[in-house]
Short mmCIF file of the C-alpha atoms (twelve columns), coordinates in Angstrom:
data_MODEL
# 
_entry.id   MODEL 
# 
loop_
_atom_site.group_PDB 
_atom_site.id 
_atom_site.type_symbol 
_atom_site.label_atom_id 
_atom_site.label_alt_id 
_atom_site.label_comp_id 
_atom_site.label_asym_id 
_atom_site.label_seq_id 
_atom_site.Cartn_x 
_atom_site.Cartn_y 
_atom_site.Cartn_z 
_atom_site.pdbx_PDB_model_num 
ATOM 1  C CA . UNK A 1  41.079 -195.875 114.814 1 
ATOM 2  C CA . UNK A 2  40.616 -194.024 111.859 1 
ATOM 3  C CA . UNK A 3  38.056 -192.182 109.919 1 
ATOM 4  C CA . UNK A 4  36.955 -193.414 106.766 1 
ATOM 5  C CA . UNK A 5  35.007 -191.907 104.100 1 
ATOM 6  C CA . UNK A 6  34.098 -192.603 100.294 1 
ATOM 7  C CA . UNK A 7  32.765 -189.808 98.416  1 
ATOM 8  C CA . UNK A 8  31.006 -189.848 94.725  1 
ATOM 9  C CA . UNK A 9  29.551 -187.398 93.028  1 
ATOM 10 C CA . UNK A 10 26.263 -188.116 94.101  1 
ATOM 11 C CA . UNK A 11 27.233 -188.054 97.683  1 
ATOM 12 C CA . UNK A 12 28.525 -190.323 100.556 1 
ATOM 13 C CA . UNK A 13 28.346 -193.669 100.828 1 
ATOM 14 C CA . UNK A 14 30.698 -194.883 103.605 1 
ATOM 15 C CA . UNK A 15 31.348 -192.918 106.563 1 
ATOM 16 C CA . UNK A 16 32.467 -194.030 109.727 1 
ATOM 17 C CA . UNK A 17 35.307 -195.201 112.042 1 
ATOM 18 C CA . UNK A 18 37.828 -198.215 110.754 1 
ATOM 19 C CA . UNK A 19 40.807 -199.940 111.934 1 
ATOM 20 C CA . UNK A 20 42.285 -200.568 108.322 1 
ATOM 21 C CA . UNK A 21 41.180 -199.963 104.947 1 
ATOM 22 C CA . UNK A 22 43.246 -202.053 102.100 1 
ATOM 23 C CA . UNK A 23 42.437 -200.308 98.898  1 
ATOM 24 C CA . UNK A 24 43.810 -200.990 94.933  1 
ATOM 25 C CA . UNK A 25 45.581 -198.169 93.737  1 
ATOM 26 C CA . UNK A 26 47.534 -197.812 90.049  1 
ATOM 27 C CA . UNK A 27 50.831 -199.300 92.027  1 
ATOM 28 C CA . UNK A 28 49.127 -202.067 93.879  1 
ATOM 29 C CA . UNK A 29 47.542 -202.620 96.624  1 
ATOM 30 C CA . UNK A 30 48.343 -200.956 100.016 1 
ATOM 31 C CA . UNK A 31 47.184 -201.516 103.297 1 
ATOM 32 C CA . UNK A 32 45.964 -198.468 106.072 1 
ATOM 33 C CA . UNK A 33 46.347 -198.391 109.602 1 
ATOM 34 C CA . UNK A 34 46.422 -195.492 112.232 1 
ATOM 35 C CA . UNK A 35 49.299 -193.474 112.027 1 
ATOM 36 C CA . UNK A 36 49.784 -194.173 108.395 1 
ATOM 37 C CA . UNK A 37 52.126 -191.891 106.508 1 
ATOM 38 C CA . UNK A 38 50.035 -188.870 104.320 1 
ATOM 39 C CA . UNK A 39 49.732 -190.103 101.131 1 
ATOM 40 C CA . UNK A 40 47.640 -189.385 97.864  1 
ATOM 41 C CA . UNK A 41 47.394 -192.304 95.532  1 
ATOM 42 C CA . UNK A 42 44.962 -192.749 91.918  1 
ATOM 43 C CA . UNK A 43 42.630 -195.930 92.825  1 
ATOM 44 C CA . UNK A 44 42.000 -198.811 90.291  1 
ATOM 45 C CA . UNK A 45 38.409 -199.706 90.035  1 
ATOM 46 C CA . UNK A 46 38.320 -202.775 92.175  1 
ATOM 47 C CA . UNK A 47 37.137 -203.673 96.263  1 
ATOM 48 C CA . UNK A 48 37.723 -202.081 98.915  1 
ATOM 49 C CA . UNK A 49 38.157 -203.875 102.484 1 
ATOM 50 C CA . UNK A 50 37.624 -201.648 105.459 1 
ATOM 51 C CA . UNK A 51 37.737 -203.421 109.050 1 
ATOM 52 C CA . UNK A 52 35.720 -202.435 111.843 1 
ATOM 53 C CA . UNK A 53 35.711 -204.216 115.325 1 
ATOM 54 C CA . UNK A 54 36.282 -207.461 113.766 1 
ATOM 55 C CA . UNK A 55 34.054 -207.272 111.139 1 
ATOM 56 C CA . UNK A 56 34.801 -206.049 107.060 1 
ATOM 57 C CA . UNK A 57 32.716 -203.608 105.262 1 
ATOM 58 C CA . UNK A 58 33.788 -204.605 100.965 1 
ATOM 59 C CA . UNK A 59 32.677 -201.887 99.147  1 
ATOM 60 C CA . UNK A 60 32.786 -202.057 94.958  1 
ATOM 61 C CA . UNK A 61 34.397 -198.436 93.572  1 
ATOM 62 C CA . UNK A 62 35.360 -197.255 90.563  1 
ATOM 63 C CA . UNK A 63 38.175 -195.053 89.737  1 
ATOM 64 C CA . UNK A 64 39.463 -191.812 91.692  1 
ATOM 65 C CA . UNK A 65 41.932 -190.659 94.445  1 
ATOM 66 C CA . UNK A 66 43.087 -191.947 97.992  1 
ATOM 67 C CA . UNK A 67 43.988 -189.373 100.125 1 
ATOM 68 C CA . UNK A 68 45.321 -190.380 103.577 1 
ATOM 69 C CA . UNK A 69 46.769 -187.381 106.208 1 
ATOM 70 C CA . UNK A 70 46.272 -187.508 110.162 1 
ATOM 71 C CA . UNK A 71 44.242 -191.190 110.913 1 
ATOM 72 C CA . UNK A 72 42.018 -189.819 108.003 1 
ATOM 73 C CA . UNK A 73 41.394 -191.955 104.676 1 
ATOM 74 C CA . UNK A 74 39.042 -190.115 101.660 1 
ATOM 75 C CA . UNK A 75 38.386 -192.369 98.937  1 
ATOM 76 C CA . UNK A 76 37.143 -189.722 96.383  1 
ATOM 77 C CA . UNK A 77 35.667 -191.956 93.412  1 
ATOM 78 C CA . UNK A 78 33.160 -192.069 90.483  1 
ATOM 79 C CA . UNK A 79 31.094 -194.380 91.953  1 
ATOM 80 C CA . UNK A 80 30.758 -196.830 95.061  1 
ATOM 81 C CA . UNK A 81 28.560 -199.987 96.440  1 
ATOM 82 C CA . UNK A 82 28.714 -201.272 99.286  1 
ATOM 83 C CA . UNK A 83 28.403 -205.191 98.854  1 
ATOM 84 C CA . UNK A 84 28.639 -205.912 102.641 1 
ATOM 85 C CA . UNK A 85 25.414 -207.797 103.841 1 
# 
């Protein structure tokens, strides 16, 4: 597992455990899974997928950073919605 958060300025709005996240950055797309290489990456405005036992959370975020060290993932961006139901 890993730990997955998204940060805006106003706060958090994901925070929790995930098996992958697949997230847009400015070189494409790139997919995350525990034991991923550390990594910092500028995110396109675009989805996000993160899996969790089987099921996807898609959240909607703007632009920022992806920051990825030790089965953590940090989406730091200026704004996020979650458009699971």
């Amino acid at each position: 597992m890993i730990s997955v958060k998204v940060l805006t300025p106003e706060g958090m709005v994901f925070e929790g455990p995930g098996t992958s996240v697949v997230v847009e950055t400015t070189d494409g797309s790139i997919g995350i899974w525990p034991g991923h290489i550390g990594l910092m990456a500028l995110k396109e405005k675009g989805l996000i997928r993160i899996q969790q036992d089987g099921q996807s959370s898609i959240l909607d975020i703007g632009p920022g950073y992806t920051v990825v060290e030790h089965d953590r993932v940090q989406l730091l961006v200026e704004s996020a919605v979650n458009r699971s139901s």
